[in-house]
Backbone bond lengths (Angstrom), bond angles and torsions (degrees), N, CA, C in turn:
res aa  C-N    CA-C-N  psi(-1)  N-CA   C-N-CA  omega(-1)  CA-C   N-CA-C  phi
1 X - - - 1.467 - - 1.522 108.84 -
2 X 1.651 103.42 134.24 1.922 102.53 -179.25 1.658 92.47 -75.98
3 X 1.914 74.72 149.43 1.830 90.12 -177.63 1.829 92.18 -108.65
4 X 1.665 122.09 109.97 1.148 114.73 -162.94 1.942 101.28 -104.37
5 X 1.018 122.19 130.82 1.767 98.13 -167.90 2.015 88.55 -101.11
6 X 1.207 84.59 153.15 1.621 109.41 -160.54 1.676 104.21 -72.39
7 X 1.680 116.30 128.60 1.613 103.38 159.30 1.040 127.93 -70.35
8 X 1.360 131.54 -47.89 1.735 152.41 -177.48 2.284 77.73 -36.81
9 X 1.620 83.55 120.67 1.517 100.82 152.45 1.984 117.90 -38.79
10 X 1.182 94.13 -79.46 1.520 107.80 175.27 1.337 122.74 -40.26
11 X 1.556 133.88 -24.72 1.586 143.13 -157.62 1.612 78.39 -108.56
12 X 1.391 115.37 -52.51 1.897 119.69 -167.69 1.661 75.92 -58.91
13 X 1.459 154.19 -127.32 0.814 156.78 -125.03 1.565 113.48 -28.62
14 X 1.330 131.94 -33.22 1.315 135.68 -135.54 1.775 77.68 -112.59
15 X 0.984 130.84 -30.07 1.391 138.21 -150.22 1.506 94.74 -108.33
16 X 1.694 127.33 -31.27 1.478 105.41 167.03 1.064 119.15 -84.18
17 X 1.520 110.14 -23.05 1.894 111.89 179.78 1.588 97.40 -52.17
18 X 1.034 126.42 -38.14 1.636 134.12 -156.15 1.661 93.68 -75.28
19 X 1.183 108.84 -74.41 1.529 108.11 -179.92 1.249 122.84 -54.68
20 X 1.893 129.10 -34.21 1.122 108.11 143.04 1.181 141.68 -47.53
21 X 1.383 136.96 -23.18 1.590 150.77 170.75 1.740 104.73 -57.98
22 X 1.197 109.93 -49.23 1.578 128.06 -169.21 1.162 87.16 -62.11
23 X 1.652 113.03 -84.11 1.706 100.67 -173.21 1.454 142.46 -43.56
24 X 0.979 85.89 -29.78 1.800 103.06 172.30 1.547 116.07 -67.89
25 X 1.477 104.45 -56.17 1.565 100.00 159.60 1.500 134.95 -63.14
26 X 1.492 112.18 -32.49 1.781 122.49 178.05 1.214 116.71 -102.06
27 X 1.683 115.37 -31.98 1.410 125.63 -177.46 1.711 116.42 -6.20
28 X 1.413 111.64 -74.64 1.350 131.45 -162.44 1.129 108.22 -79.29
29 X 1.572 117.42 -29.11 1.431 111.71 -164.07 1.526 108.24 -85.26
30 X 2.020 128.53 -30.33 0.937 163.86 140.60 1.876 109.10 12.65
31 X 1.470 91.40 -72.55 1.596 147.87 -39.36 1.877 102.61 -46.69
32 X 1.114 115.39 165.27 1.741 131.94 175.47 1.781 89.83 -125.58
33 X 1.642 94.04 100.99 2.081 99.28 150.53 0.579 117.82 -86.54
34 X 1.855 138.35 -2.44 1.498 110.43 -149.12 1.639 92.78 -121.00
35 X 1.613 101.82 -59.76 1.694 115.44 166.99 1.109 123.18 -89.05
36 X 1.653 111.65 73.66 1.608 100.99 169.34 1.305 124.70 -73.66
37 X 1.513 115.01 -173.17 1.714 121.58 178.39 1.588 90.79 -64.80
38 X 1.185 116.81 -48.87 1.971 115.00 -167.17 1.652 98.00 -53.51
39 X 1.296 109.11 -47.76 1.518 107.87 -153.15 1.910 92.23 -72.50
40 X 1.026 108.59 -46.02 1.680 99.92 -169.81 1.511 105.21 -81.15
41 X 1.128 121.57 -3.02 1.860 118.17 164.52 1.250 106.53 -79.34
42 X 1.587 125.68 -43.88 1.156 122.78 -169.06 1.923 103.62 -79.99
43 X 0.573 108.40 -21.63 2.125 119.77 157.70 1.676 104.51 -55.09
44 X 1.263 101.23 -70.37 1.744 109.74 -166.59 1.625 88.49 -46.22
45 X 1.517 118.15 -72.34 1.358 130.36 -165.38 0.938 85.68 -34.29
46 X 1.242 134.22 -123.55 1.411 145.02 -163.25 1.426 112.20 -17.10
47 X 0.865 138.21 -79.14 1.462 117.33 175.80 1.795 115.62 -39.13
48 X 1.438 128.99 -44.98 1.348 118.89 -171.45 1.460 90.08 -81.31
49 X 1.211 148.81 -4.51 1.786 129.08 153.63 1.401 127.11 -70.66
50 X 1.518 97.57 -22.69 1.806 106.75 178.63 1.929 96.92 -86.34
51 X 0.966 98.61 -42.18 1.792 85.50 163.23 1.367 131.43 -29.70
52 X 1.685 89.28 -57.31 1.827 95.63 -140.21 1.956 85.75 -71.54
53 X 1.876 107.48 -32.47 1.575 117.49 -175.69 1.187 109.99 -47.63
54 X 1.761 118.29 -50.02 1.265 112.35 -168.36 1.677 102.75 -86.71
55 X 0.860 160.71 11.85 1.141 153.82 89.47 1.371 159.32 -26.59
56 X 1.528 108.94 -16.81 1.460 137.21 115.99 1.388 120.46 -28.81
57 X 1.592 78.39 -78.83 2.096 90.85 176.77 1.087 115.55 -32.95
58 X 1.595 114.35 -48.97 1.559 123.29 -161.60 1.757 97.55 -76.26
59 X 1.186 134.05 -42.68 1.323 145.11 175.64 1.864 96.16 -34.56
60 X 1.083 86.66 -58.18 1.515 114.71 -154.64 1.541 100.74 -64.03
61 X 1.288 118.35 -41.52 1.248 108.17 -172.95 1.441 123.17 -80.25
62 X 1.810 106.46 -23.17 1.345 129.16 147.42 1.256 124.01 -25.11
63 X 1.866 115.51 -55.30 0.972 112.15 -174.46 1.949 118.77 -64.76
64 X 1.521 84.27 -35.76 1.910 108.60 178.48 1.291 107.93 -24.21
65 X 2.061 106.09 -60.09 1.370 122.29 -138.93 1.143 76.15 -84.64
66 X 1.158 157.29 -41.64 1.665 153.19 -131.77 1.764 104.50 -97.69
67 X 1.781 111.56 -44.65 1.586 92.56 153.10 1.257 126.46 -58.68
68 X 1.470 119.37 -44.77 1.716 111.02 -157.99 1.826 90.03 -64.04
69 X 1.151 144.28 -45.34 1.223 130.65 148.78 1.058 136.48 -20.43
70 X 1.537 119.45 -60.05 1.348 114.90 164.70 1.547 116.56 -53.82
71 X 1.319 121.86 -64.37 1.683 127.60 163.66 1.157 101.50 -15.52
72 X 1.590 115.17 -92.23 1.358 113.31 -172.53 1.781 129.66 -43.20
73 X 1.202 116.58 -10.09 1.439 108.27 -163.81 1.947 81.62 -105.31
74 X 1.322 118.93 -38.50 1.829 116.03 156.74 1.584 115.53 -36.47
75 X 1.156 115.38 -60.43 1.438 120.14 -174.96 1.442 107.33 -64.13
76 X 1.404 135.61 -34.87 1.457 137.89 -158.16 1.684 78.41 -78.02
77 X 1.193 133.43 -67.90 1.395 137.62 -147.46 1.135 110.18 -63.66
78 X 1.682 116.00 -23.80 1.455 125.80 -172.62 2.029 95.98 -78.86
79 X 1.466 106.04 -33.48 1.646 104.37 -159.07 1.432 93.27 -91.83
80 X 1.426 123.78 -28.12 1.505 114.12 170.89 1.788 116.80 -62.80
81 X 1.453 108.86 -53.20 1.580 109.33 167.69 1.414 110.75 -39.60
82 X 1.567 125.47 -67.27 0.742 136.42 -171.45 1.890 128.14 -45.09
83 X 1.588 111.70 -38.68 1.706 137.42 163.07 1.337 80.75 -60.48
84 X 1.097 141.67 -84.15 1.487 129.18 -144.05 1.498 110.78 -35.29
85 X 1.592 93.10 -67.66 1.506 124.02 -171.60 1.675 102.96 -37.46
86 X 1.061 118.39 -40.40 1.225 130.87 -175.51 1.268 126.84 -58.05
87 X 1.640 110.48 -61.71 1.114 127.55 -177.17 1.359 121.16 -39.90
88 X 1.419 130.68 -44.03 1.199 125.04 175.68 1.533 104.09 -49.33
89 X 1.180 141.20 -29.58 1.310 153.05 -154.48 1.795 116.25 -104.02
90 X 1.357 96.48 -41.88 1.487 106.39 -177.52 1.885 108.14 -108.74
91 X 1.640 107.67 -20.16 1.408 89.30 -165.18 1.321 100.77 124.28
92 X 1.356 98.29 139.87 1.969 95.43 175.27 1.600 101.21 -123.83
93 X 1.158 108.92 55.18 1.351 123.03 164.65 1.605 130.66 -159.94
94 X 0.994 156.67 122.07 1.494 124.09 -136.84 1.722 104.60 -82.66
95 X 0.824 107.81 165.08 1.344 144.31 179.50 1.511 138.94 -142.44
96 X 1.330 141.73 162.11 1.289 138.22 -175.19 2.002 103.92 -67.83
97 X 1.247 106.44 -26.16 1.495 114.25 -171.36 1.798 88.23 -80.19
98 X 1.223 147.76 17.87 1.441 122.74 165.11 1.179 104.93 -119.67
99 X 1.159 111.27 35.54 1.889 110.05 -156.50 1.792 91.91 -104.70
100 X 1.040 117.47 -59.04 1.602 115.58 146.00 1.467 137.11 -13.91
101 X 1.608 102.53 -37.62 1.714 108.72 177.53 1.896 93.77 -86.81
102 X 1.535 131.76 -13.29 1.483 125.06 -158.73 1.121 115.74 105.91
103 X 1.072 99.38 -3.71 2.150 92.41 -168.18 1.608 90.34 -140.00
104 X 1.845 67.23 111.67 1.934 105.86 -171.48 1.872 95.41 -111.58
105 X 1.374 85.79 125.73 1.663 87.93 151.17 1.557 107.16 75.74
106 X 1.667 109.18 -0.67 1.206 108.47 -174.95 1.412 115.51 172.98
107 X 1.384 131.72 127.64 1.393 117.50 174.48 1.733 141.25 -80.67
108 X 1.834 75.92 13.06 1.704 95.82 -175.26 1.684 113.75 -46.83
109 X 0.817 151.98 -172.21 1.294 156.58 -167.52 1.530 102.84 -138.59
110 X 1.608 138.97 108.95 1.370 121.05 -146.00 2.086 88.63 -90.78
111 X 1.445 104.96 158.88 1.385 92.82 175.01 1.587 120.34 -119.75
112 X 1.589 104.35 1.20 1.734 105.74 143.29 1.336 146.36 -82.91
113 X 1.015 92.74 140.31 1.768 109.90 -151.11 1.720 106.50 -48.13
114 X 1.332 121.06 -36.88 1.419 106.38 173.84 1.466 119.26 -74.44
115 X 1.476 125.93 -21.63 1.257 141.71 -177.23 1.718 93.47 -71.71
116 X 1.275 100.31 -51.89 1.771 99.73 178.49 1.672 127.12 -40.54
117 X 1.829 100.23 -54.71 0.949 129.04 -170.62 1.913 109.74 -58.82
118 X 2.144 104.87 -50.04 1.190 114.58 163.35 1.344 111.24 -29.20
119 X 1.415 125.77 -77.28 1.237 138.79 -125.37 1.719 99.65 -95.73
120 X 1.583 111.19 -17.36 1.581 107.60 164.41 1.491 108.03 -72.16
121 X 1.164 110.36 -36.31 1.531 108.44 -175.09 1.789 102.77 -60.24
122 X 1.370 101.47 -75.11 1.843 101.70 154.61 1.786 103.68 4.81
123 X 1.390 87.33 -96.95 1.624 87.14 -163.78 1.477 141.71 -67.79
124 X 1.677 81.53 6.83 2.024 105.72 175.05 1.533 79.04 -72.03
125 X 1.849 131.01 -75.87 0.954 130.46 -167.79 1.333 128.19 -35.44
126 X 1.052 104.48 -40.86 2.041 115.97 -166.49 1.885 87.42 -80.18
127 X 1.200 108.46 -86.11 1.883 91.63 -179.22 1.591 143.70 -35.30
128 X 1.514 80.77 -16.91 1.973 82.15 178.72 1.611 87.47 -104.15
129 X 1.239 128.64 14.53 1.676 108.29 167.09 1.802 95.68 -105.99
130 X 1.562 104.10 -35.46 1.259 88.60 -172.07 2.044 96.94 -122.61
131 X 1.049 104.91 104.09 1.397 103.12 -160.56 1.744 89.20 -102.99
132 X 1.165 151.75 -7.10 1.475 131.84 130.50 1.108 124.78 -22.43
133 X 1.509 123.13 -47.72 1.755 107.95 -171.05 1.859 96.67 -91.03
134 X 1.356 106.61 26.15 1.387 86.81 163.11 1.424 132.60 -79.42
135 X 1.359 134.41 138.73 1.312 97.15 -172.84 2.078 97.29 -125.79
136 X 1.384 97.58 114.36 1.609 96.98 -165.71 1.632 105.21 -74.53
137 X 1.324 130.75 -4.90 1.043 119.63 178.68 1.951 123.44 -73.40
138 X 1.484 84.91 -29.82 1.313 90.78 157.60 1.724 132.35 -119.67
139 X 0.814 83.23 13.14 2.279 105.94 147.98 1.737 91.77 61.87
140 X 1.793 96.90 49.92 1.703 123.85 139.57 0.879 129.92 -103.01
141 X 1.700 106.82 82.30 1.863 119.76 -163.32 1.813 91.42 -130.37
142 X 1.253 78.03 165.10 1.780 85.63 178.10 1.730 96.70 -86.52
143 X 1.392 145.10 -12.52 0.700 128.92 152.67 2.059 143.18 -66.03
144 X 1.678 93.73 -24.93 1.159 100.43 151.92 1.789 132.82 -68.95
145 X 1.620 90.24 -26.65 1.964 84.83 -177.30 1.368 88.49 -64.52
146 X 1.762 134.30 -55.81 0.743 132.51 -130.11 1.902 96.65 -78.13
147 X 1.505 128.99 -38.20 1.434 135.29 148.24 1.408 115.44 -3.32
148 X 1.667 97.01 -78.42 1.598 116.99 -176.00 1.065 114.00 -62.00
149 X 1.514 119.18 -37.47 1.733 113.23 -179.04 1.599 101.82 -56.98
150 X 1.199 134.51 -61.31 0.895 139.42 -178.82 1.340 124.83 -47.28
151 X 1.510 126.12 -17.81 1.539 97.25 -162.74 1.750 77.39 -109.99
152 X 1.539 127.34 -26.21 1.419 133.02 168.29 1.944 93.19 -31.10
153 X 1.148 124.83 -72.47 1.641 146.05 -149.52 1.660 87.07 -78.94
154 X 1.284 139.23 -51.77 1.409 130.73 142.80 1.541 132.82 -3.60
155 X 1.548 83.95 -86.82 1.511 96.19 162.24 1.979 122.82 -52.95
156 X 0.905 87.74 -59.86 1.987 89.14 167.34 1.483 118.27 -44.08
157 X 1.387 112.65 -38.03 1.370 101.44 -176.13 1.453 114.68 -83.60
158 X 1.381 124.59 -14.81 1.212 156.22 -171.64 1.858 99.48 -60.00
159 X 1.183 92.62 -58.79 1.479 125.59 -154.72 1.411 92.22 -76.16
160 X 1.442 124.69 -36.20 1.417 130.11 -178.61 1.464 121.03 -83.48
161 X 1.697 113.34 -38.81 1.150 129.67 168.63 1.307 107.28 -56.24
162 X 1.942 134.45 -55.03 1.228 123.70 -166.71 1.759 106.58 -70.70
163 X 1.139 108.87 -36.27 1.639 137.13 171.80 1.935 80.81 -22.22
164 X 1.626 100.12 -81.87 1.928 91.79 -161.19 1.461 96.99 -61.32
165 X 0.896 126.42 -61.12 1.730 121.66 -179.09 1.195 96.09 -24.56
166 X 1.815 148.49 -88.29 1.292 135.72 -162.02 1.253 108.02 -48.56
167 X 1.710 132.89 -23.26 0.964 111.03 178.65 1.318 122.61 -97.44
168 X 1.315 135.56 33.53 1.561 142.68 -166.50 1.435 83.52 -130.71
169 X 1.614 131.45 -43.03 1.489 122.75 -173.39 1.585 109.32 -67.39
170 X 1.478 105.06 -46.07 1.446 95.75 166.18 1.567 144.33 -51.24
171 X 1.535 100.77 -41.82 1.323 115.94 162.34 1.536 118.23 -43.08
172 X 1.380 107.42 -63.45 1.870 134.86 155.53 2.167 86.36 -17.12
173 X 1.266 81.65 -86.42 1.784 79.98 -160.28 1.406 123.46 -37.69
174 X 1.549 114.13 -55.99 1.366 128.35 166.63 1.128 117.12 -40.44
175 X 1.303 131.53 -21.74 1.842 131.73 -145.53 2.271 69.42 -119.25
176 X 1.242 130.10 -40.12 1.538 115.91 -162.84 1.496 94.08 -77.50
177 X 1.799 123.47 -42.10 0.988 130.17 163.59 1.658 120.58 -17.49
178 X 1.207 107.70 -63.28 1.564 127.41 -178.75 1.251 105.05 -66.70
179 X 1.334 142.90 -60.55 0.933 151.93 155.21 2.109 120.11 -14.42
180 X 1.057 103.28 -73.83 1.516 113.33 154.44 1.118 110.98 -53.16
181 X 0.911 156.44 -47.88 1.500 170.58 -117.82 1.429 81.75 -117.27
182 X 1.385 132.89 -86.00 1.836 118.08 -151.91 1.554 91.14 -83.02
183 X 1.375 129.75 19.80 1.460 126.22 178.83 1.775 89.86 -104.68
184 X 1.126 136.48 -33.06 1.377 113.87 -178.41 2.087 102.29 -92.41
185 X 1.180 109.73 -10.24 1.582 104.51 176.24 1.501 92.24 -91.36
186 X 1.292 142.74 -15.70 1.352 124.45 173.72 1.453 126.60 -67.59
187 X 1.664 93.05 -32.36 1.889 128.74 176.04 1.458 104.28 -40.70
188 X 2.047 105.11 -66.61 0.899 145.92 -171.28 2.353 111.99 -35.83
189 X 1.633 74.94 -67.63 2.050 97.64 159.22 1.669 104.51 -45.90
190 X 1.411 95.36 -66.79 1.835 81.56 -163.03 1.420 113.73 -77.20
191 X 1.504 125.55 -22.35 1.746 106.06 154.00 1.184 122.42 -24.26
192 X 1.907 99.99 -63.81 1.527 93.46 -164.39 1.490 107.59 -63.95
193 X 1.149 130.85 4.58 1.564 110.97 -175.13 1.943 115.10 -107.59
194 X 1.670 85.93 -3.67 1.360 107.65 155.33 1.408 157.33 -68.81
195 X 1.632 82.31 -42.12 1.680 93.15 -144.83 1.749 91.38 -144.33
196 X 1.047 127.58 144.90 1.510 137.99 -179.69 1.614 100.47 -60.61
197 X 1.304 115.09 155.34 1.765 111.66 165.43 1.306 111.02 -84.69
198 X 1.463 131.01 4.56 1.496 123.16 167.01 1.663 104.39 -97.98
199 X 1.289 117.57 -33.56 1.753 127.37 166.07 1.169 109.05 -18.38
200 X 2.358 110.98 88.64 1.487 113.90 154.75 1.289 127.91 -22.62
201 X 1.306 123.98 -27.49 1.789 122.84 -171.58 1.422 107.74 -81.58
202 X 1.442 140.24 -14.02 0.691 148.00 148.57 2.206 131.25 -16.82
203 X 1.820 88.53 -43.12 1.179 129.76 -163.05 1.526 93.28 -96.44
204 X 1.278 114.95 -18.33 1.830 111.99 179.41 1.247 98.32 -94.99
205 X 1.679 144.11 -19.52 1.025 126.12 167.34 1.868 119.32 -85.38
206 X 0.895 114.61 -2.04 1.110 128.26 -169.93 1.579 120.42 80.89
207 X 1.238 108.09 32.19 1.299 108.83 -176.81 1.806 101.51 -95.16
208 X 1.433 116.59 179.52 1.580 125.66 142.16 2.155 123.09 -88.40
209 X 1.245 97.08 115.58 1.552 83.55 166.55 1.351 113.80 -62.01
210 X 1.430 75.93 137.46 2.259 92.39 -155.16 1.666 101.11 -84.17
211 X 1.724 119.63 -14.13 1.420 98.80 165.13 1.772 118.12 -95.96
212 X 1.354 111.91 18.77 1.573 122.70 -176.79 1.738 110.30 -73.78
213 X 1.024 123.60 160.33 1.414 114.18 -164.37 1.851 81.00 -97.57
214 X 1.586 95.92 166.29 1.978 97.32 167.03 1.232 101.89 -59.00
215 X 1.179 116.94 167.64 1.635 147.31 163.40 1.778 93.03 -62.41
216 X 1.455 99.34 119.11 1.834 108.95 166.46 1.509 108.04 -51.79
217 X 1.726 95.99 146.76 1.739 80.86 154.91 1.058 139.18 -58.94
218 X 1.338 140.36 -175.07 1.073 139.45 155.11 1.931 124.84 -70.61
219 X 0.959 107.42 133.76 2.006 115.33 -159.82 1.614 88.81 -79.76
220 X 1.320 115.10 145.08 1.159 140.82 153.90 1.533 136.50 -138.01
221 X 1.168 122.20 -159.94 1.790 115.90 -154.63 1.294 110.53 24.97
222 X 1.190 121.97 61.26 2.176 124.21 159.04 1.159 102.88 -58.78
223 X 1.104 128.53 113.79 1.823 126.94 154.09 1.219 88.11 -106.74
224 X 2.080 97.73 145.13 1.067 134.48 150.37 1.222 124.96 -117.99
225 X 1.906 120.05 124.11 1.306 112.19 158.87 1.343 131.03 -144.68
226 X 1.510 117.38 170.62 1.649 97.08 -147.81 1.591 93.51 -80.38
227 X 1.046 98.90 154.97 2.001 108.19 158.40 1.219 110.90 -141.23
228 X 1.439 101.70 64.14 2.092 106.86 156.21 1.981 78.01 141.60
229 X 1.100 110.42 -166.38 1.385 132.53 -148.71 1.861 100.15 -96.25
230 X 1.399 109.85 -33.95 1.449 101.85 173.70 1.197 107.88 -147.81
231 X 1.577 126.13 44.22 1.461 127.26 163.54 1.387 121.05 -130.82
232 X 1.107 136.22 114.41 1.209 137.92 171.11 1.763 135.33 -92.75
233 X 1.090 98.67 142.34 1.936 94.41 -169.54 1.666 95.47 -123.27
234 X 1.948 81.12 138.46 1.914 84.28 -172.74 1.389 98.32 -106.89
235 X 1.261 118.75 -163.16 1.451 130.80 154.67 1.550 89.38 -175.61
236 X 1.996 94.59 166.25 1.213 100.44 174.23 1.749 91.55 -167.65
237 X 1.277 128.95 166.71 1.021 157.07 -161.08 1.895 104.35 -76.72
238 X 1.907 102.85 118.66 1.860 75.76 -176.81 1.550 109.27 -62.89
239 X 1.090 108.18 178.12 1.646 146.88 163.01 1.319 134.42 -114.16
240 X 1.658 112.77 135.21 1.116 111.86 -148.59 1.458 104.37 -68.95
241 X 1.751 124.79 152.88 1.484 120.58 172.73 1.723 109.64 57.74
242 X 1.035 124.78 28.21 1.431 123.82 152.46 1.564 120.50 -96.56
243 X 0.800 104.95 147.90 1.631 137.29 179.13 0.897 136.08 -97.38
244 X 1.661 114.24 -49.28 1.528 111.92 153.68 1.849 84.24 -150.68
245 X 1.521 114.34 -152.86 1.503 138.68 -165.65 0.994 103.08 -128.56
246 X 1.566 130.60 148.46 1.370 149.11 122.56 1.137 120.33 -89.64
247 X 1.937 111.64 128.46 1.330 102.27 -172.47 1.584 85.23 -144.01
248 X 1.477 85.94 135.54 1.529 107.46 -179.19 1.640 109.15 -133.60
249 X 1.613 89.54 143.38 1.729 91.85 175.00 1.323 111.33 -125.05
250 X 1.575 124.77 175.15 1.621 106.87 -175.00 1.570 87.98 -138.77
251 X 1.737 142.12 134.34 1.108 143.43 170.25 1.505 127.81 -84.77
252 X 1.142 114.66 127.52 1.667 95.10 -142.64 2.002 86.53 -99.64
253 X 1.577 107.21 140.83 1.293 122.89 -151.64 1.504 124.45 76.73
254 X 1.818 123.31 -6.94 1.204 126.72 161.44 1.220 127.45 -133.29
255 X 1.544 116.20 -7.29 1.426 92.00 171.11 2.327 91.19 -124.47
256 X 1.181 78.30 153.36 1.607 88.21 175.37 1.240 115.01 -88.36
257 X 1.053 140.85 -26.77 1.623 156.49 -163.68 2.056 100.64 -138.90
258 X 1.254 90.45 172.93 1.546 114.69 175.68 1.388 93.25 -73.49
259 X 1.465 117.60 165.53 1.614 122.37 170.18 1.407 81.94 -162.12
260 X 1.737 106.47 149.29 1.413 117.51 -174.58 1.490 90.16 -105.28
261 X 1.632 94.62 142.25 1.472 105.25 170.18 1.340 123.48 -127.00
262 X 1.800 108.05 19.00 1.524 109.49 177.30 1.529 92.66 171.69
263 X 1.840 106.76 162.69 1.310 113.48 -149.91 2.298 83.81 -136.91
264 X 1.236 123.30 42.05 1.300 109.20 178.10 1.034 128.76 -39.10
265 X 1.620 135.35 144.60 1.285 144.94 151.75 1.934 115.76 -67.42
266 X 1.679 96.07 -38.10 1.503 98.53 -169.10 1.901 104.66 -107.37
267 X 1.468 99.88 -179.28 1.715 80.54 -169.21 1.889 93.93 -105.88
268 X 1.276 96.89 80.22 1.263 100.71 160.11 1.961 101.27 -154.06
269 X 1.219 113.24 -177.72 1.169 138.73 170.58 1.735 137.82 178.50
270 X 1.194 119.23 144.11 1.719 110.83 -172.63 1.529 87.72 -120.89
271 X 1.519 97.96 141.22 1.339 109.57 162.48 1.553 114.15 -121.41
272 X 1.455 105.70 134.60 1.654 84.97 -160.35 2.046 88.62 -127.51
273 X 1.513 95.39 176.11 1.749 87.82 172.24 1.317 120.55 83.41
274 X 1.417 99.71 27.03 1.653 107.42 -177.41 1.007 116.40 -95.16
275 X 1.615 134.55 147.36 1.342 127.30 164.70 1.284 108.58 -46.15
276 X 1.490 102.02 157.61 1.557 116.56 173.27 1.507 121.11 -89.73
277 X 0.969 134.53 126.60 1.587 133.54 -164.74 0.997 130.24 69.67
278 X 1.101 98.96 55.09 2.090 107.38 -166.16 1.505 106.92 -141.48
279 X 1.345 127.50 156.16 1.237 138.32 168.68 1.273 109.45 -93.04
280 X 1.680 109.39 112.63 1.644 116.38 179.43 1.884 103.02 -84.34
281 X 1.106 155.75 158.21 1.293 155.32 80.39 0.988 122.09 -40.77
282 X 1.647 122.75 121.14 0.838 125.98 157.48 2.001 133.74 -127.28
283 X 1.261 119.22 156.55 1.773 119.82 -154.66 1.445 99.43 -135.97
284 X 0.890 135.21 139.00 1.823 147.20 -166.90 1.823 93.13 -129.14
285 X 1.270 126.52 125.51 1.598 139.26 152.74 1.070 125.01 -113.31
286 X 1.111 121.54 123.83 2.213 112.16 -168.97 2.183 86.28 -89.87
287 X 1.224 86.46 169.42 1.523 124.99 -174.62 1.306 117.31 -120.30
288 X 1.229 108.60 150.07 1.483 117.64 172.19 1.345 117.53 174.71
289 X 1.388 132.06 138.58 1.376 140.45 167.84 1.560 115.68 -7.84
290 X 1.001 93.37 -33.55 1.815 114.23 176.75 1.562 123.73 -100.12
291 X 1.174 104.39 17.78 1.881 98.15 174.57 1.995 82.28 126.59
292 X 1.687 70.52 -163.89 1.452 103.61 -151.06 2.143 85.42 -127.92
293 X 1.166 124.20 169.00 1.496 118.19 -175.29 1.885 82.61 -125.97
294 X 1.145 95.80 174.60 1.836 126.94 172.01 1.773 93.15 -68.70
295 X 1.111 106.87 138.49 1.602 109.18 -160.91 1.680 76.08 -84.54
296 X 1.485 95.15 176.65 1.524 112.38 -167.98 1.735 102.29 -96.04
297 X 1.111 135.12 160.99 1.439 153.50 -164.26 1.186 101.49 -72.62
298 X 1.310 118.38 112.23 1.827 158.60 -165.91 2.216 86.79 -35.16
299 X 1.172 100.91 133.99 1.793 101.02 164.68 1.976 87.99 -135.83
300 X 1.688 91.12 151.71 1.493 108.60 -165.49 1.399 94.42 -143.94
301 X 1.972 99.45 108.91 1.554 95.04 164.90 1.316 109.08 -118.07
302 X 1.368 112.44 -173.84 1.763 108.51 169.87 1.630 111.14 -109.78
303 X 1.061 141.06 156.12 1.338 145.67 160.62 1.259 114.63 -58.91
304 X 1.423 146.72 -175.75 1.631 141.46 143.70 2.013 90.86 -87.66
């Protein structure tokens, strides 16, 4: 069976803890020079520190987007106060005379951030031409649009600056990613120069023994039927890559679990010696050098 090592971050993690376990338990006895337990912990480490960073980052940039939000929803309140203030002056309905304050075609208040940003500049312009309708008590100055524009364009660059930062941490991860990554296919090399391809220990690193056949499918169509008062004969359809069968039945009021009661080569079997008047369950699993399959879909007869 190919031993394929996983890209997905998360599967690479789950898959070095495993191979660290292996080494740690076989390492010495092996011996492993090349991939020890130290060498593939100090892999995991490093990759789960570039995580937790770029995930920070990502925290971090969260916080970014959440000022230029805050900014912007400051600036809207400043340009809404500000339309009011106006209106006695311009009209409380739009007109060609508000086109000067930014707000064309409408006195809506725009609520994207570059439209925002426009229309502070706008009203830096309109107050320093007409700096009478300023009214500083409530801090509608052309020096405030001009404030807010700024910390809005602040915040943006903020948001852009951490922007490459998450993306250099990511890189970071991907590049430790790889790293672990040809550290469990290196593992992989010196097994084989270890250890047989049928070698159970194989299974402590989380690998597949690579000369094991796949895992059979799973068996289906089980018929059961009675022949005499407490014996039943199954059959079922072969399956691909099996070897022989596991066949287990469970007695309902005596057994709590499945219990195997035979190991076939062919696709038949008799089970004989059953209580009388009882509901048997029964489950079929094929075999092979390579595992065991998902037992086959539950059959339920009764005894006489």
């Amino acid at each position: 069976m190919k031993n394929t090592i996983p890209t997905s971050i998360p599967a690479l993690k789950i898959a070095a803890h495993k191979a660290s376990f292996g080494a740690g338990e076989y390492g010495a006895v092996l011996p492993l020079l090349q991939n020890t337990k130290i060498k593939i912990d100090a892999d995991l480490l490093a990759l789960t520190d570039s995580i937790m960073a770029h995930g920070t980052g990502k925290d971090q940039l969260g916080v970014c987007r959440e000022t230029v939000r805050t900014k912007v929803d400051n600036s809207r309140m400043f340009l809404t106060l500000g339309r009011d203030l106006f209106k006695p002056t311009l009209g409380s309905e739009y007109n060609e005379r508000w086109d000067k304050t930014g707000l064309i075609g409408s006195l809506a208040i725009p609520r994207n951030t570059e439209e925002v940003m426009a229309v502070l500049l706008s009203y830096n312009d309109f107050l320093t031409t007409y700096p009478a309708l300023e009214v500083a008590a409530k801090e509608i100055t052309a020096d405030k649009a001009e404030e807010l524009f700024n910390e809005v364009k602040a915040a943006l660059n903020a948001v852009d600056l951490q922007d490459g930062v998450n993306d250099g941490l990511m890189a970071v991860r991907d590049a430790k990613a790889s790293i672990l990554g040809k550290r469990l296919s290196s593992l992989v090399q010196e097994l084989n120069m270890c250890m047989s391809g049928l070698d159970g220990r194989w299974k402590a690193f989380g690998f597949n023994m690579p000369d094991a056949q796949e895992t059979p499918d799973q068996v289906d169509h089980v018929q059961a039927t009675l022949i005499g008062p407490t014996a039943i004969a199954l059959k079922w359809n072969a399956t691909a890559r099996a070897e022989y069968y596991h066949v287990f039945k469970k007695v309902h009021g005596v057994d709590t679990e499945y219990v195997l009661v035979g190991s076939p080569a062919d696709l038949d079997f008799t089970i004989e010696n059953l209580p009388a008047a009882t509901q048997i369950d029964i489950v079929v699993s094929a075999v092979n050098n390579g595992g065991e399959s998902a037992v086959s879909e539950k059959v339920t007869i009764t005894t006489h």
